[in-house]
Wavefront OBJ file of the C-alpha trace (Angstrom):
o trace
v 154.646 193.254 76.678
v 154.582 189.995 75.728
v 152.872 188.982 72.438
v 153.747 185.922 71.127
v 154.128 182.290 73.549
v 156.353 179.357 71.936
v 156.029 176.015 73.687
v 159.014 173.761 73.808
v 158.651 170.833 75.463
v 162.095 168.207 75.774
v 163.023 165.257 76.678
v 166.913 164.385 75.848
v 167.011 166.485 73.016
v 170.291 167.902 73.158
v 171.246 166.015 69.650
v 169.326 169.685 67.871
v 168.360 171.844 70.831
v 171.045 174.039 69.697
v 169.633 174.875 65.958
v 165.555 175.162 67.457
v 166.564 177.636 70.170
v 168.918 179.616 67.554
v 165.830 179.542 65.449
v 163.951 181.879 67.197
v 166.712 183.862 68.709
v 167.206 184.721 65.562
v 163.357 185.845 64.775
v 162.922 189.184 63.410
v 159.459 189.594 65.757
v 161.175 190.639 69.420
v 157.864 190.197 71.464
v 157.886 186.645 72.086
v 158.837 184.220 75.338
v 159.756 180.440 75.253
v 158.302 178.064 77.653
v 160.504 175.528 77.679
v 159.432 172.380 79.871
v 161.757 170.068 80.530
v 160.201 166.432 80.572
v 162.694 164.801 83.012
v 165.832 164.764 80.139
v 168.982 162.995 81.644
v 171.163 164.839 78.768
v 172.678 167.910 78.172
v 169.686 170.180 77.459
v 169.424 172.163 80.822
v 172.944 173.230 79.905
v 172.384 173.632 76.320
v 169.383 175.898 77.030
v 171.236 178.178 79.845
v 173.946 178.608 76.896
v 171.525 181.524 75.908
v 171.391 183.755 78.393
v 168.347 185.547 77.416
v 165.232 186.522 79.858
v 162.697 185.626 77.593
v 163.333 181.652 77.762
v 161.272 180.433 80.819
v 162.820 177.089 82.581
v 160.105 174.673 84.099
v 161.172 170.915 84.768
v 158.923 167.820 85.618
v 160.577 165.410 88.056
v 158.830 162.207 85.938
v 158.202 161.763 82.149
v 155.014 162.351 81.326
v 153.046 161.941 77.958
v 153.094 164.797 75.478
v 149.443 166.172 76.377
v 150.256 166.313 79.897
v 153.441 168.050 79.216
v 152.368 170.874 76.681
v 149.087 171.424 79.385
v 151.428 172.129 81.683
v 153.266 174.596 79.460
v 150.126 176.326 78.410
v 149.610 177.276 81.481
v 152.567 178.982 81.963
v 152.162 181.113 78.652
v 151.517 185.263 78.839
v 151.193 185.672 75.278
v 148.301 186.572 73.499
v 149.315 184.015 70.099
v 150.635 180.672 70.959
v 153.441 178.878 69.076
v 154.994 175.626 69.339
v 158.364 174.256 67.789
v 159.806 170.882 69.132
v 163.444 170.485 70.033
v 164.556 168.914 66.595
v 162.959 171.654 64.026
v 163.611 174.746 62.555
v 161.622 178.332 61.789
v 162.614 180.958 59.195
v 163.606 184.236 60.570
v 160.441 185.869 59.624
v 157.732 183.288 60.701
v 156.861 185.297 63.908
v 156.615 188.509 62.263
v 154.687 187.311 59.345
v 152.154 185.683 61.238
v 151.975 188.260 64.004
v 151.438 190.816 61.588
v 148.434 188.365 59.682
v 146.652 188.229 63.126
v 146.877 192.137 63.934
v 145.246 192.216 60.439
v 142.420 190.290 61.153
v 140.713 190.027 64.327
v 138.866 186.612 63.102
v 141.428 184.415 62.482
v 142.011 181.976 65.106
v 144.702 179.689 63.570
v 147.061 180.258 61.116
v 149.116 177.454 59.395
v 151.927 177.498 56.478
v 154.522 176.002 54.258
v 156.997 173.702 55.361
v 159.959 171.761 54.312
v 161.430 168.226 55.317
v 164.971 168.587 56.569
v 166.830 165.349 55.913
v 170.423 164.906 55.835
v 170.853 168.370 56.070
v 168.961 168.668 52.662
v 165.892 170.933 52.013
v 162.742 168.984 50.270
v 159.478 171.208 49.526
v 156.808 169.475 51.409
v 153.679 169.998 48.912
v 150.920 170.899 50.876
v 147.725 169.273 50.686
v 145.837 172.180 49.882
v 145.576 175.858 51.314
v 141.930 176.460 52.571
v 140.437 178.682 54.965
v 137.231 179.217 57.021
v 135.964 176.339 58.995
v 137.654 173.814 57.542
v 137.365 170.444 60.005
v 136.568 168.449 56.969
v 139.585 169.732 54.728
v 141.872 168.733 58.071
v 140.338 164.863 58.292
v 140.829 164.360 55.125
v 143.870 165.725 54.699
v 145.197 163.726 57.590
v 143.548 160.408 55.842
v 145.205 160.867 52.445
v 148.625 161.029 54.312
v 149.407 164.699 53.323
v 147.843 166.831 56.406
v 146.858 170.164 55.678
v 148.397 171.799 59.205
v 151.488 171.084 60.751
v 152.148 171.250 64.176
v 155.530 173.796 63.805
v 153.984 176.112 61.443
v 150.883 177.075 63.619
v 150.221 180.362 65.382
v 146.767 180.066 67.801
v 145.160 182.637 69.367
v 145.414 181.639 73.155
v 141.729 182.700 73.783
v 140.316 180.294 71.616
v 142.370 177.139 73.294
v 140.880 178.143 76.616
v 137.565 178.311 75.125
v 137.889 174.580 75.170
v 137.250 172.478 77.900
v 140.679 171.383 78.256
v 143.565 172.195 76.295
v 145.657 168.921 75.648
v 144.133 165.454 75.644
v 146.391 164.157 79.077
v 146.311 160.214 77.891
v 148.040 161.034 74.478
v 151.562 161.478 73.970
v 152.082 161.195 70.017
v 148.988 162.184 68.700
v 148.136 165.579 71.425
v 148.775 167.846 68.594
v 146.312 166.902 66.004
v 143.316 165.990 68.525
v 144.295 169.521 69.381
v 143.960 170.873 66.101
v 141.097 169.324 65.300
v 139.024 170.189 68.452
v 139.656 173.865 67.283
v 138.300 173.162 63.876
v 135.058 172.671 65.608
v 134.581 176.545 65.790
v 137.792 178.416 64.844
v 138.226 179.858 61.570
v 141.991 178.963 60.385
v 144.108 180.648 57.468
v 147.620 180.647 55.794
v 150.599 182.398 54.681
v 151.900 180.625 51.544
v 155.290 180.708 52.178
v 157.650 178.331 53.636
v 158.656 179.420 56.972
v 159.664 176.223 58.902
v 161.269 172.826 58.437
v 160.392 169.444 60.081
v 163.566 167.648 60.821
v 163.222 163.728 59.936
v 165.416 161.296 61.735
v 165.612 158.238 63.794
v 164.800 159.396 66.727
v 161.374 160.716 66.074
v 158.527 159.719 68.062
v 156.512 158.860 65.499
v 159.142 156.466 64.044
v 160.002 155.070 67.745
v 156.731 154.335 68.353
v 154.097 153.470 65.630
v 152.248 150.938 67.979
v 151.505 153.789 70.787
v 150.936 156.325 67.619
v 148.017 153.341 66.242
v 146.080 153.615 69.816
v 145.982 157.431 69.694
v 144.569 157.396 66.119
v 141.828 155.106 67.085
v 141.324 157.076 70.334
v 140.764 159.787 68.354
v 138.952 158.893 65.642
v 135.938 157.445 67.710
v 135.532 160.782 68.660
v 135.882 161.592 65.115
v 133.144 158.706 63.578
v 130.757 160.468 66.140
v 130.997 163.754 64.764
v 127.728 165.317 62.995
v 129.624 166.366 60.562
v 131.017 163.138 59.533
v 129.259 160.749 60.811
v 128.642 157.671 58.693
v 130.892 159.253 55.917
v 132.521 156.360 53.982
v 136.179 157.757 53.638
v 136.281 158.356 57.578
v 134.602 155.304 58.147
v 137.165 153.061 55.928
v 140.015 154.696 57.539
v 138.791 153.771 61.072
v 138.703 150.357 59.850
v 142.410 149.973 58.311
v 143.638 151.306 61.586
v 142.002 148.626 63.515
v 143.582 146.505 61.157
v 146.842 147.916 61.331
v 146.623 148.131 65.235
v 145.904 144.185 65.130
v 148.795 143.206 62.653
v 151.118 144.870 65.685
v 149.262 143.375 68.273
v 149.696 139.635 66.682
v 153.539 140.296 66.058
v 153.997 141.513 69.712
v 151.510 138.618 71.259
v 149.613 141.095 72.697
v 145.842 140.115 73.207
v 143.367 142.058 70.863
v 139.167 142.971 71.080
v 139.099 143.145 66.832
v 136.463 140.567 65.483
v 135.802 140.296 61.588
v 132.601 141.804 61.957
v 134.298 145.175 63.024
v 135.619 145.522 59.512
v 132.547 146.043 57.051
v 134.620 145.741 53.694
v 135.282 142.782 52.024
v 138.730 143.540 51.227
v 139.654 144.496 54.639
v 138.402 141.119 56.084
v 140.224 138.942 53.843
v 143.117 141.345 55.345
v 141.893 140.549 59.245
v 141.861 136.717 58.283
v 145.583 136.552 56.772
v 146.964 138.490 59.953
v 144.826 136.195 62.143
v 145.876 132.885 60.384
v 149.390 133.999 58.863
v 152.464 132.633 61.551
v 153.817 135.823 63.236
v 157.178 135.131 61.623
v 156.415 135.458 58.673
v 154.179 138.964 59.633
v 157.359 140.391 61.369
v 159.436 139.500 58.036
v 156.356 141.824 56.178
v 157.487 144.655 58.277
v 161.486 143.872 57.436
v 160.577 143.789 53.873
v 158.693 147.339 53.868
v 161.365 149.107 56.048
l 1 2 3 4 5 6 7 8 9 10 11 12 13 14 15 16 17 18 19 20 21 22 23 24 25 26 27 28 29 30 31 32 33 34 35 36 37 38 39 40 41 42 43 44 45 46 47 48 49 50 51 52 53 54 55 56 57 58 59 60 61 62 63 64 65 66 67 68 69 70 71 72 73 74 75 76 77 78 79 80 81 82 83 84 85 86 87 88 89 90 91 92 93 94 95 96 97 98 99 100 101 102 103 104 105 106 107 108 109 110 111 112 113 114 115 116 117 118 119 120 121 122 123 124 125 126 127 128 129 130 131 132 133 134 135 136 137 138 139 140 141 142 143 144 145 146 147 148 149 150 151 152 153 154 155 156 157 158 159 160 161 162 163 164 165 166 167 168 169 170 171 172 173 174 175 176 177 178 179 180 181 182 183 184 185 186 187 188 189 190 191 192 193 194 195 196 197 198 199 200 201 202 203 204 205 206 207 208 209 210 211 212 213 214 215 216 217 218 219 220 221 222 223 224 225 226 227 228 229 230 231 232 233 234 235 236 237 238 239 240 241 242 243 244 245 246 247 248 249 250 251 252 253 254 255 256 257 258 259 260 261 262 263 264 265 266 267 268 269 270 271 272 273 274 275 276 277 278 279 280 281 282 283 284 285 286 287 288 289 290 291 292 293 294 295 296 297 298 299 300
């Protein structure tokens, strides 16, 4: 029987498809299938994936690209498995991060998410990602912040979620997010799921060119603020200051690529409430959008 579901979702990722699906071939834990859903790739991957002739990888293809959300819904619905996993095309897992994690859950009936170590693989080089902290409980707050200090305490290819508890929510990927799907994910759950760790590193996050994050910060800016509406409405946090601030500098960052890409934008000076970040919304107003795009050459 089935335990464990792993979501894969690809678009022309044959460049690493080979190392991911090798990955958990090689997993010590047996009782797992892959749902692999192919979003419309024009590559190699179809023939990359049939390479491993193994019945527990599950083909599904969409005849259009759709966003991320839309994609891993459709995947989710395909999955038997009690535990849901998900590793993307261009990462990694240690051997033993099924096992470990299956054998956590069968430990404690009320976990709902479990999250651990990772490292950054770049250049074919190891780096130990230091985590932001290792909490547990209902943690929403520990996540948001987390995510605002730039060191977020999940990642997306170390989690293991207890399928129940997804389809406890009203849907299970945000559809009109492509970029951003997994945290809004993540921190839906955090409204009622109790999460805990293994402290060990058992995955790496490949960094390269070709991530989506990388290709496309201006789509990734819209998804943030999308979310974090949702977020400034929270009773938890609403009104808190370090949410609130962080709202405002991605306004501001959302209007700096708006201005270099002439694209029209709703942000008036009274939406930012700090001094600091006003004097910022004036320069990108006033500033020539040549000199704004040679800002970005300089910091790249």
């Amino acid at each position: 029987m089935t335990k464990v579901s792993i979501i894969m979702t690809c678009n022309n990722g044959e460049m690493y498809l080979r190392d991911a699906i090798k990955s958990i071939i090689a997993q010590t834990f047996k009782k797992w299938e892959l749902i692999f859903l192919d979003n419309n790739s024009t590559d190699n991957s179809k023939k990359i994936l049939y390479e491993f002739k193994d019945k527990r990888i599950f083909y599904f293809k969409n005849n259009f690209k759709l966003n991320l959300g839309a994609a891993r819904n459709l995947a989710f619905k395909k999955c038997k498995g009690d535990l849901i996993t998900f590793l993307d095309v261009d990462d990694l897992w240690d051997k033993n991060k099924l096992m470990l994690q299956f054998k956590k859950f069968q430990n404690n009936q009320n976990i709902q998410i479990l999250y651990t170590k990772y490292y950054i693989l770049k250049n074919k080089k190891l780096i130990n990602k230091k985590n932001y902290k290792f909490v547990k409980g209902k943690i929403k707050k520990d996540i948001i912040f987390s995510y605002i200090e730039g060191r977020p305490l999940t990642a997306w290819l170390t989690l293991m979620v207890r399928k129940k508890a997804i389809k406890s929510l009203r849907y299970a990927f945000d559809k009109k997010l492509h970029i951003s799907s997994d945290f809004d994910l993540i921190y839906r759950l955090s409204d009622f799921c109790n999460f805990d760790y293994l402290n060990k590193y058992l995955a790496s996050y490949r960094v390269h060119e070709k991530n989506e994050s990388n290709k496309n910060s201006s789509i990734e800016l819209n998804e943030l603020n999308y979310i974090f509406k949702k977020i400034k409405k929270d009773k938890l946090l609403k009104n808190d200051k370090i949410v609130s601030k962080f709202s405002e500098k991605l306004l501001l960052k959302k209007f700096f690529f708006d201005k270099i890409k002439n694209n029209k934008s709703n942000l008036k000076i009274e939406d930012t409430s700090h001094f600091i970040y006003q004097l910022f919304y004036l320069l990108i107003k006033f500033l020539p959008r040549i000199i704004l795009i040679q800002l970005i050459k300089l910091k790249s």
